[in-house]
C-alpha positions as CSV (number, residue, x, y, z in Angstrom):
1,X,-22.7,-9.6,30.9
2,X,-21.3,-13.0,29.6
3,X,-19.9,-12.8,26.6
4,X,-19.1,-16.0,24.5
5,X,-15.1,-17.2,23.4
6,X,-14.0,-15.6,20.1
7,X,-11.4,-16.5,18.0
8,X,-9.8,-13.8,16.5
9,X,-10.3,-10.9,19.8
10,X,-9.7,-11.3,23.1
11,X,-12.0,-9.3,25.9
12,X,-10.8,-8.6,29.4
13,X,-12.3,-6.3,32.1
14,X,-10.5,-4.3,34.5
15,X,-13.1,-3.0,36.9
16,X,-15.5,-1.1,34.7
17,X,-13.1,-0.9,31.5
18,X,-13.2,-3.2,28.7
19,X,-10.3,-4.1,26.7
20,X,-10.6,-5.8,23.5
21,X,-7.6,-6.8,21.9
22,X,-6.9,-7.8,18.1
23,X,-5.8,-11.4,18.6
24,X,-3.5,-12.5,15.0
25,X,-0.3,-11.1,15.8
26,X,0.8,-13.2,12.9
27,X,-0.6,-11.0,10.4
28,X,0.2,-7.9,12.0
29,X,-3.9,-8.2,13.3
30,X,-4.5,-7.4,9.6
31,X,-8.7,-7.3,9.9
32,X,-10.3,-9.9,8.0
33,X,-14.3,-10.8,8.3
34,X,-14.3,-12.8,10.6
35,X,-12.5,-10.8,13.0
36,X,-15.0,-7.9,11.7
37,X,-17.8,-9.9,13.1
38,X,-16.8,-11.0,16.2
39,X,-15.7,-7.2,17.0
40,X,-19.1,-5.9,16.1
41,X,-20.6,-8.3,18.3
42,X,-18.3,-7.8,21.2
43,X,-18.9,-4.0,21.0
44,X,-22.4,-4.7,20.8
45,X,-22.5,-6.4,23.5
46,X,-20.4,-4.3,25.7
47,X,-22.0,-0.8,24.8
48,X,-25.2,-2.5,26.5
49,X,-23.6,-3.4,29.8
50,X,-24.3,-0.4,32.2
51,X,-21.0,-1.9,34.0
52,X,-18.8,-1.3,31.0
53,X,-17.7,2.7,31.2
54,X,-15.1,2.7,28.9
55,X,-13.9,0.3,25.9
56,X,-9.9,0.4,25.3
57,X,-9.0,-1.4,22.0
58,X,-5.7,-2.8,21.6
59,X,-3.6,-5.1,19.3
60,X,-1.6,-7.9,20.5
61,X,2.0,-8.6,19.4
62,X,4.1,-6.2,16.9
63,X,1.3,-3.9,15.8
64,X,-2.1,-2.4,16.5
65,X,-3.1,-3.5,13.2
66,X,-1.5,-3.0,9.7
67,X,-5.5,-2.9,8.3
68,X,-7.6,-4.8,6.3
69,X,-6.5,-8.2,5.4
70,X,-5.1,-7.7,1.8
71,X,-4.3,-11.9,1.7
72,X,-8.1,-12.4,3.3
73,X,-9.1,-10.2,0.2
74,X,-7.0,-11.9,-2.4
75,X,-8.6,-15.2,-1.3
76,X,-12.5,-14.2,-1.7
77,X,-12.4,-12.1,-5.1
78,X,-15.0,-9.8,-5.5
79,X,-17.0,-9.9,-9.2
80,X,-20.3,-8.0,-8.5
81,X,-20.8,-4.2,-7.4
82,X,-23.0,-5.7,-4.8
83,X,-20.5,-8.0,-3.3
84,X,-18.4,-4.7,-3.1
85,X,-21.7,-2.9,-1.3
86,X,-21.7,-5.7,1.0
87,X,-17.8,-6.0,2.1
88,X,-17.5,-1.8,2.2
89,X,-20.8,-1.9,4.4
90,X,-19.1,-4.4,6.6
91,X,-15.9,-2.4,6.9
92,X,-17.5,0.8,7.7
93,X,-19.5,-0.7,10.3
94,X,-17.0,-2.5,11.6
95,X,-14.8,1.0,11.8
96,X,-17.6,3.6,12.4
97,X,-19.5,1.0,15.7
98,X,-16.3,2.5,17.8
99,X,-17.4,6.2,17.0
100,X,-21.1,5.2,17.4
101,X,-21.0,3.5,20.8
102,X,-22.5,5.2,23.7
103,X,-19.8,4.0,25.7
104,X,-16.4,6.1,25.5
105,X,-13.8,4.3,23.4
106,X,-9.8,4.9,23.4
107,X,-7.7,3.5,21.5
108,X,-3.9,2.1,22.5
109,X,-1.8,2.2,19.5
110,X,1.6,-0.1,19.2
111,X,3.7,-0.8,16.2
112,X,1.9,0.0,12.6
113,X,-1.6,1.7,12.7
114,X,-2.3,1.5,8.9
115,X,-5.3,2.2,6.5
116,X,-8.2,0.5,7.7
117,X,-6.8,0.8,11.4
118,X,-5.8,3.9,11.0
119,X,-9.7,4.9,9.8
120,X,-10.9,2.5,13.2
121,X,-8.2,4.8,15.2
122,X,-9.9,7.9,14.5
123,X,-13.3,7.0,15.0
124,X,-12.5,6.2,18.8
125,X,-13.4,9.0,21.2
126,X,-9.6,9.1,22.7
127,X,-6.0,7.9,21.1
128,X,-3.1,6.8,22.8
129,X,0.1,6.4,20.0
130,X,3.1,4.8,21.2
131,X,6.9,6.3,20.3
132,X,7.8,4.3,17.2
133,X,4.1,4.2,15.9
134,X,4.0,4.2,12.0
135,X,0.3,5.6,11.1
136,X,-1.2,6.4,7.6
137,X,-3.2,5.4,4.7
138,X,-1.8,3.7,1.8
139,X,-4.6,3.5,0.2
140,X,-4.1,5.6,-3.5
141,X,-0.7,3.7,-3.8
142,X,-2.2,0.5,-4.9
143,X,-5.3,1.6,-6.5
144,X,-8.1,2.0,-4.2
145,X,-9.7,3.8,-1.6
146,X,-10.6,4.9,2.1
147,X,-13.6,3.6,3.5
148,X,-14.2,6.2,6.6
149,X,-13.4,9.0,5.4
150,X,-12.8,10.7,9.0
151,X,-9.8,12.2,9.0
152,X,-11.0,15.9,7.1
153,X,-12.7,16.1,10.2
154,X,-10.3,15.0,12.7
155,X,-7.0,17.5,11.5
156,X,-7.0,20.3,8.7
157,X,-8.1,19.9,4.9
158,X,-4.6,20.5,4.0
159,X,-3.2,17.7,5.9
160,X,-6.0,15.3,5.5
161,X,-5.1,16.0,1.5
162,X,-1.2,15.8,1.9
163,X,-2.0,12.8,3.6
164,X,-4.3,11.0,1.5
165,X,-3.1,12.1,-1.5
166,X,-0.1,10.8,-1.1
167,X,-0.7,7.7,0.5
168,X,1.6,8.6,3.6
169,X,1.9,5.5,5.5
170,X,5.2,6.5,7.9
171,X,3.8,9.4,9.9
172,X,5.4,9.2,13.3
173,X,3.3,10.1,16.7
174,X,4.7,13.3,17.3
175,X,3.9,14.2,14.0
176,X,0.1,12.7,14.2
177,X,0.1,14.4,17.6
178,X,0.8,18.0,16.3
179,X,-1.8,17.2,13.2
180,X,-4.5,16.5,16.2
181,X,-4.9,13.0,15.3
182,X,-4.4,11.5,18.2
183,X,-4.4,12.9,22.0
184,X,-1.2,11.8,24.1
185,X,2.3,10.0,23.0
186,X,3.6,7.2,25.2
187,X,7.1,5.8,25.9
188,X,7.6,3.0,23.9
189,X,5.3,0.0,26.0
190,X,3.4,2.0,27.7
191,X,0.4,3.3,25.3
192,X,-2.0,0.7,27.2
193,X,-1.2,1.6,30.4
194,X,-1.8,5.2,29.5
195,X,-5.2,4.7,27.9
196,X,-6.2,2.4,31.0
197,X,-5.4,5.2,32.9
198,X,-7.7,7.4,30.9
199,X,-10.5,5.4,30.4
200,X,-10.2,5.0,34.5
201,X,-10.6,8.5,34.9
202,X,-13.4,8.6,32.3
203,X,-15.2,5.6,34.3
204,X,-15.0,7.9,37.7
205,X,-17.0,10.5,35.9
206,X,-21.0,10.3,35.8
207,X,-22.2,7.3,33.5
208,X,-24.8,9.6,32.3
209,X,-23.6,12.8,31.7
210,X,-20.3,11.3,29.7
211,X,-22.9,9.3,27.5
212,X,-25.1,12.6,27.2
213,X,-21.8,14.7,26.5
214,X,-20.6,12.1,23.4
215,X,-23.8,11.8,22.0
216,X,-23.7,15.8,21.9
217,X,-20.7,16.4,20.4
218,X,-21.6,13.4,18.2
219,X,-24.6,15.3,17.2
220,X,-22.6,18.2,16.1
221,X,-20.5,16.6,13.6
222,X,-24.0,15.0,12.1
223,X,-25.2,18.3,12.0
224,X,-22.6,20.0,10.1
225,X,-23.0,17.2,7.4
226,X,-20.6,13.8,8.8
227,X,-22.6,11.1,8.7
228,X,-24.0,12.4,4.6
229,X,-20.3,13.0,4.2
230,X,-19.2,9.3,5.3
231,X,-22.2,7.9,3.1
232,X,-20.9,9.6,-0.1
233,X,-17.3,8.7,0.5
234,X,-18.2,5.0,0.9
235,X,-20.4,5.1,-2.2
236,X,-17.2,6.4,-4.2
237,X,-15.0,3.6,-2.4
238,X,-17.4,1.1,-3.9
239,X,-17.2,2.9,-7.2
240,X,-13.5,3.1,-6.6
241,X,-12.9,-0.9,-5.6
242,X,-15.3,-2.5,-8.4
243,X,-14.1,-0.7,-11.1
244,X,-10.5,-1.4,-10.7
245,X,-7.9,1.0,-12.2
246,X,-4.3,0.0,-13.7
247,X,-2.6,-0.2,-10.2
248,X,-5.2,-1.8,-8.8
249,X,-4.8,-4.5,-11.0
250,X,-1.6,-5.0,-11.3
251,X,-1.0,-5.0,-7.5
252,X,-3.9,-8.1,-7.9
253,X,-1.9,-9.8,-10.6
254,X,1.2,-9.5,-8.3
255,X,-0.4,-10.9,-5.4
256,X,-2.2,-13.5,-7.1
257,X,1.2,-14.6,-9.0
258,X,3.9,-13.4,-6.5
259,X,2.3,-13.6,-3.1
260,X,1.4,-10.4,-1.2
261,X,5.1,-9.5,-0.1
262,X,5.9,-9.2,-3.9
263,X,2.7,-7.3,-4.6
264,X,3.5,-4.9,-1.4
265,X,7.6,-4.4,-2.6
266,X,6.3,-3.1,-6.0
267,X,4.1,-0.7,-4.5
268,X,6.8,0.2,-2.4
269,X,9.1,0.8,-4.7
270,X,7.1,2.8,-7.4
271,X,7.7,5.9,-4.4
272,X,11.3,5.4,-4.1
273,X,11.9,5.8,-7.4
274,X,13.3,9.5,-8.7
């Protein structure tokens, strides 16, 4: 299947795996709309072609992806609770289309895997960290929230709190290893080549019983409650983001005032302190 040139991903195939890779290495591959959109579409398009067995997603340059686009955000200020709706819909489409595609995904993560990518991580069906990776989500630090709200599911209550509730954003990949969050730790270059050779191994099985086999096990975290769960922790990120809160809004005055570096440092800082 054709697919047409984007701007912000690249998609390569090797044999009957897909890579798609994050394509702004100079913003870290921070996710901004744009790049939301073409990704949805590229996915889309992919989890239709019965040549495609297996979808690796990657990041190009220094990182995976530090997350959402905080400048992107800074630049298109939201006023209404529907605007929220809208841009919380897009993100958790955006994440959840890798854990909703019939077509295995794996992840190859490089560099920082942070907050939104770190939610996109753990929807994929298989992870691949790199030594060095910094993974976590940031989010309560600054004020607001996590869109996907996988990762109770993925590790332990306990550690999904510790983690959230502290807005952890330096876990290591031995560490996210132990925790179950992700499946293998690579050598330091090498996380790409590993999931290749996964999603290789996956491709040589039967198309149709590893689509039949996802969609089961897919079907028994929507039976024990997921997808109801996901809903309701998106409707309280909506809550969360259009209400605002006093570090919400002073990491926004800070950013619009400073620039995002200075914004970032004083949220930094407020947990080196004591």
């Amino acid at each position: 299947m054709g697919l047409p040139a984007f701007e912000h991903i690249v998609v390569e195939h090797d044999g009957p795996v897909a890579v798609l890779t994050f394509n702004r290495p100079d913003r870290l591959n921070a996710f901004h709309n744009p790049l939301m959109r073409e990704t949805l579409d590229a996915v889309a398009r992919l989890d239709a072609d019965t040549e495609v067995r297996a979808i690796v997603v990657a990041g190009a340059g220094r990182a995976f992806s530090a997350g959402f686009d905080l400048k992107a955000a800074g630049e298109n200020p939201k006023t209404e609770v529907e605007d929220w709706e809208a841009q919380m819909r897009l993100q958790f489409d955006f994440i959840m289309q890798f854990w909703r595609a019939k077509t295995p995904t794996l992840a190859a993560i490089h560099g920082y895997c942070l907050a939104g990518a770190f939610e996109l991580m753990l929807a994929t069906d298989v992870t691949i960290a790199e030594e060095g990776c910094k993974l976590g989500e940031p989010e309560v630090r600054f004020g607001t929230g996590v869109v996907a709200m996988l990762l109770p599911w993925i590790t332990g209550p306990k550690q999904a709190k510790e983690l959230l509730l502290t807005g952890e954003d330096r876990l290591d990949a031995a560490d996210a290893l132990r925790m179950g969050i992700v499946n293998a730790v690579a050598p330091k270059g090498e996380a790409l080549a590993q999931a290749m050779e996964k999603a290789k191994t996956i491709a040589r099985a039967s198309a149709r019983s590893v689509a039949l086999t996802k969609r089961a096990i897919n079907q028994t975290y929507a039976t024990m409650g997921l997808d109801a769960a996901l809903q309701a922790g998106l409707d309280i990120d909506v809550l969360l983001n259009a209400g605002g809160g006093p570090e919400k809004r002073e990491f926004a005055r800070i950013r619009e005032t400073e620039g995002l570096k200075a914004a970032i440092a004083w949220r930094d800082a407020r947990f080196r302190e004591g």
